[in-house]
C-alpha positions as CSV (number, residue, x, y, z in Angstrom):
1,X,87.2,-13.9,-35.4
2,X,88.9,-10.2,-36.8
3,X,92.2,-10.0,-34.6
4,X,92.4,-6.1,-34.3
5,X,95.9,-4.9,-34.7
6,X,96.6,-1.6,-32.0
7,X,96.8,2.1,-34.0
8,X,99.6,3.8,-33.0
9,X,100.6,6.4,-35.7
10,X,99.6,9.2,-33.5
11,X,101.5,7.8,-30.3
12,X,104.5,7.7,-32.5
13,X,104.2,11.4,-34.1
14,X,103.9,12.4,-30.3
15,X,106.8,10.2,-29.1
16,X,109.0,11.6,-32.4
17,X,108.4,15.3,-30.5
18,X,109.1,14.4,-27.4
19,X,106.2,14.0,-26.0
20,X,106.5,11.0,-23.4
21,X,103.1,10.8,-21.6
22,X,100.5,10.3,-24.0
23,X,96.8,10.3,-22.8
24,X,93.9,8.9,-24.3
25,X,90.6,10.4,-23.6
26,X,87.4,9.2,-24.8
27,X,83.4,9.3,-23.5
28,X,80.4,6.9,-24.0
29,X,76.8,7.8,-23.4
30,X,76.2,11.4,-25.8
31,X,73.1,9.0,-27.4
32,X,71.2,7.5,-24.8
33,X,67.7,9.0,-23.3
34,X,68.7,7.9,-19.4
35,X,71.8,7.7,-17.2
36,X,75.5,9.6,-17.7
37,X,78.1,10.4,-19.9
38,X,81.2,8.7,-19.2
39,X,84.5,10.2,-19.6
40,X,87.7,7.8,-19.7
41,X,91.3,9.3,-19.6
42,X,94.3,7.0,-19.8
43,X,98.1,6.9,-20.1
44,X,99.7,3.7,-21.6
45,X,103.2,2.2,-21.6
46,X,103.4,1.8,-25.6
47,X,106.2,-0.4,-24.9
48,X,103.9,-3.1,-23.9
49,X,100.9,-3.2,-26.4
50,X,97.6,-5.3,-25.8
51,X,96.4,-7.1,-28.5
52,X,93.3,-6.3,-29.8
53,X,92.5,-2.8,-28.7
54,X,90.2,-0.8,-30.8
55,X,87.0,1.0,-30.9
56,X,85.2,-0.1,-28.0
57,X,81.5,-0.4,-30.1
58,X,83.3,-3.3,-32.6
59,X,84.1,-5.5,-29.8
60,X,82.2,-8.1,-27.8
61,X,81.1,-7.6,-24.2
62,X,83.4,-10.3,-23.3
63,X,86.0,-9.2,-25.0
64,X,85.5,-5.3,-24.4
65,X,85.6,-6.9,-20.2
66,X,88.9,-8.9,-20.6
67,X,90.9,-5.5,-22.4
68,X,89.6,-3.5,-19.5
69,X,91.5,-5.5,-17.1
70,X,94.0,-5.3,-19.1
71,X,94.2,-2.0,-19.8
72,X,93.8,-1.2,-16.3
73,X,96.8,-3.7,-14.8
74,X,99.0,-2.2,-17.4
75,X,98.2,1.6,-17.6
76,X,100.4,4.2,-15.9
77,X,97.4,5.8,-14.9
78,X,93.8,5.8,-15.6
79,X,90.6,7.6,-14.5
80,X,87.2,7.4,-15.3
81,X,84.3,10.0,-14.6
82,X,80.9,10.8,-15.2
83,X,78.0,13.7,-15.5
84,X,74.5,12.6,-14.3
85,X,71.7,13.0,-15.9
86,X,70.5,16.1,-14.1
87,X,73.6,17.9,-14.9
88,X,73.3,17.0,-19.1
89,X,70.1,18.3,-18.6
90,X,71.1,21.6,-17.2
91,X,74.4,22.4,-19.4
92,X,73.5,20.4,-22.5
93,X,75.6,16.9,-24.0
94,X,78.3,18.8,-25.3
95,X,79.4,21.0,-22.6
96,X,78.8,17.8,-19.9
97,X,81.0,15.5,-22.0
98,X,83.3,18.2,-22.7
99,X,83.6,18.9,-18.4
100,X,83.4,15.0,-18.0
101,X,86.5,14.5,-20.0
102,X,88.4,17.9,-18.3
103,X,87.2,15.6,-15.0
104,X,88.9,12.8,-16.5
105,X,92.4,13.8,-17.6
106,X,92.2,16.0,-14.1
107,X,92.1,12.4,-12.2
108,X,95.1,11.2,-14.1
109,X,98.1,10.7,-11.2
110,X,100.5,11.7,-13.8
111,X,100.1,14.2,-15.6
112,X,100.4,14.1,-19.4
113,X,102.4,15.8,-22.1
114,X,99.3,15.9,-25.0
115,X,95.8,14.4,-24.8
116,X,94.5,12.6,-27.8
117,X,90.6,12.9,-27.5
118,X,88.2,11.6,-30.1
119,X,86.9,14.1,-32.2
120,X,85.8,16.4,-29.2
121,X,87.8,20.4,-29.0
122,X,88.8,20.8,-25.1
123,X,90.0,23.8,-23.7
124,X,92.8,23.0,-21.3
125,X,96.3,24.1,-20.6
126,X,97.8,21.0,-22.0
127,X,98.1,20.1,-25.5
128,X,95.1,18.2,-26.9
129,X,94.8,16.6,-30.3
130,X,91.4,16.1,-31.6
131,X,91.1,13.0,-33.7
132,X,87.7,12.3,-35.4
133,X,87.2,8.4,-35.6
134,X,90.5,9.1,-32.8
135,X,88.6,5.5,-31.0
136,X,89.4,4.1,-34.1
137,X,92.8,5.7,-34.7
138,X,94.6,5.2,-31.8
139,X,95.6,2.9,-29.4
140,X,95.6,5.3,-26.3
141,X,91.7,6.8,-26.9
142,X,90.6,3.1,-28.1
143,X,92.2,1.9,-24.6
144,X,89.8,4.7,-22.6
145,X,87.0,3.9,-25.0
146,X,86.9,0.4,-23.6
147,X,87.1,1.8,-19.9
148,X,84.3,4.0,-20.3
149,X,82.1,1.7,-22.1
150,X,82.7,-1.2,-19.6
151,X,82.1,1.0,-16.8
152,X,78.7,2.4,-18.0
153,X,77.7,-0.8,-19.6
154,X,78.1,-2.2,-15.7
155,X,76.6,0.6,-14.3
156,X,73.5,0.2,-16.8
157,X,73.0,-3.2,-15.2
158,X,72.9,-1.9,-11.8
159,X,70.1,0.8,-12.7
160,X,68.0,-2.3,-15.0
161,X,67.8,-3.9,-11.3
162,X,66.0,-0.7,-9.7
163,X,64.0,0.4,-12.7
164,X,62.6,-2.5,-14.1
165,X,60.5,-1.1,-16.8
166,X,62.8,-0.1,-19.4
167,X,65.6,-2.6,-19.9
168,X,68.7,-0.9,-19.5
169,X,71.0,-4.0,-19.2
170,X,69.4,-5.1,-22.8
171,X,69.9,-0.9,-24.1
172,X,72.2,0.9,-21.8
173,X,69.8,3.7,-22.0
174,X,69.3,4.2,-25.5
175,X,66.5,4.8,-27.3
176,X,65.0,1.4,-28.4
177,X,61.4,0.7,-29.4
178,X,60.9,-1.5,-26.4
179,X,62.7,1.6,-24.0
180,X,60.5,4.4,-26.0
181,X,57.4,2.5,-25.4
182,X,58.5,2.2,-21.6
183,X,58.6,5.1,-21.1
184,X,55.6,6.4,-22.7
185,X,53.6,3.7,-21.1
186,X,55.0,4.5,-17.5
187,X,56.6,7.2,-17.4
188,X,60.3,8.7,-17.1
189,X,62.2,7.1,-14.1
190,X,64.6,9.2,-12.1
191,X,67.9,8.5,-13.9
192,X,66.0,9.9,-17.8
193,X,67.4,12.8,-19.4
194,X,64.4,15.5,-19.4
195,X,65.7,17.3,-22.5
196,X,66.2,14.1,-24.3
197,X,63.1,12.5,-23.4
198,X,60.6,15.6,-24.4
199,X,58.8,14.2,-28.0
200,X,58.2,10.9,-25.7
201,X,56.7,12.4,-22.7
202,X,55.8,15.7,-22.1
């Protein structure tokens, strides 16, 4: 099994400038046809690095569960939001993951001295450094990668149990033959994204 080795070149660059509280911000959920975006923002002590943090989508779901509690025992602070459906629906993906992540560094209890964020440009008063492939790149966005994706994952579960036609615990929502024909056989369920859903049902 790969041992993944924690990124922490743009920590440092940040650290090297003064810059003491470093957040990571990153989202899960732009793809799928149903349920939200989720936004996670995090601060880490980079004194203490956890093994094996890195993009979110090359770990296993077992492994992706046991760095959340990690992450979250050690983090200086952590927050994790999301947009529903309805409200992608209404303002677009971009502009709800955009808010979602704004949502997320706003629930951090400290508040940080630059945001990292992967790939996405946000317009707040702090500094923000947009890193494409940043869930790859660094420690602190790979960190909130794994929050959000664990959260959503969860969450996805929960809604498989009160829509049981379209297998979110086996998709999380995306768009999978099996979830397409779902939903063209039965119908959209409350939690589907309307815009995202149009050239399966009308």
């Amino acid at each position: 099994m790969k041992i993944y080795v924690p990124q922490l070149d743009y920590e440092n660059e940040c650290l090297s400038k003064g810059l003491n509280y470093i957040a990571g911000v990153d989202e899960v959920g732009r793809g799928p046809l149903a349920g939200p975006v989720v936004c996670a923002a995090c601060i880490m002590p980079l004194s203490d690095i956890i093994e094996g943090v890195t993009d979110s989508k090359k770990l296993s779901e077992k492994k992706r569960e046991l760095l959340a509690s990690q992450i979250k025992e050690k983090a200086l602070a952590y927050s994790i939001k999301e947009i529903s459906p309805e409200e992608i629906d209404e303002i677009n993906i971009l502009q709800a993951t955009k808010k979602c992540m704004e949502m997320a560094i706003n629930g951090l209890k400290i508040t940080p001295d630059v945001v990292l964020v992967d790939a996405v440009k946000l317009d707040i008063s702090i500094k923000t450094v947009p890193i494409i492939k940043g869930d790859l790149k660094s420690y602190t966005i790979s960190s909130a990668s794994i929050l959000a994706k664990v959260y959503r994952d969860e969450l996805m579960k929960k809604y498989a149990e009160l829509y049981l036609d379209y297998g979110f615990d086996r998709n999380s929502g995306y768009g999978t033959k099996e979830h397409i024909n779902a939903i063209k056989g039965v119908g959209p369920c409350p939690i589907h994204r309307k815009t995202f859903i149009k050239n399966f049902w009308g």
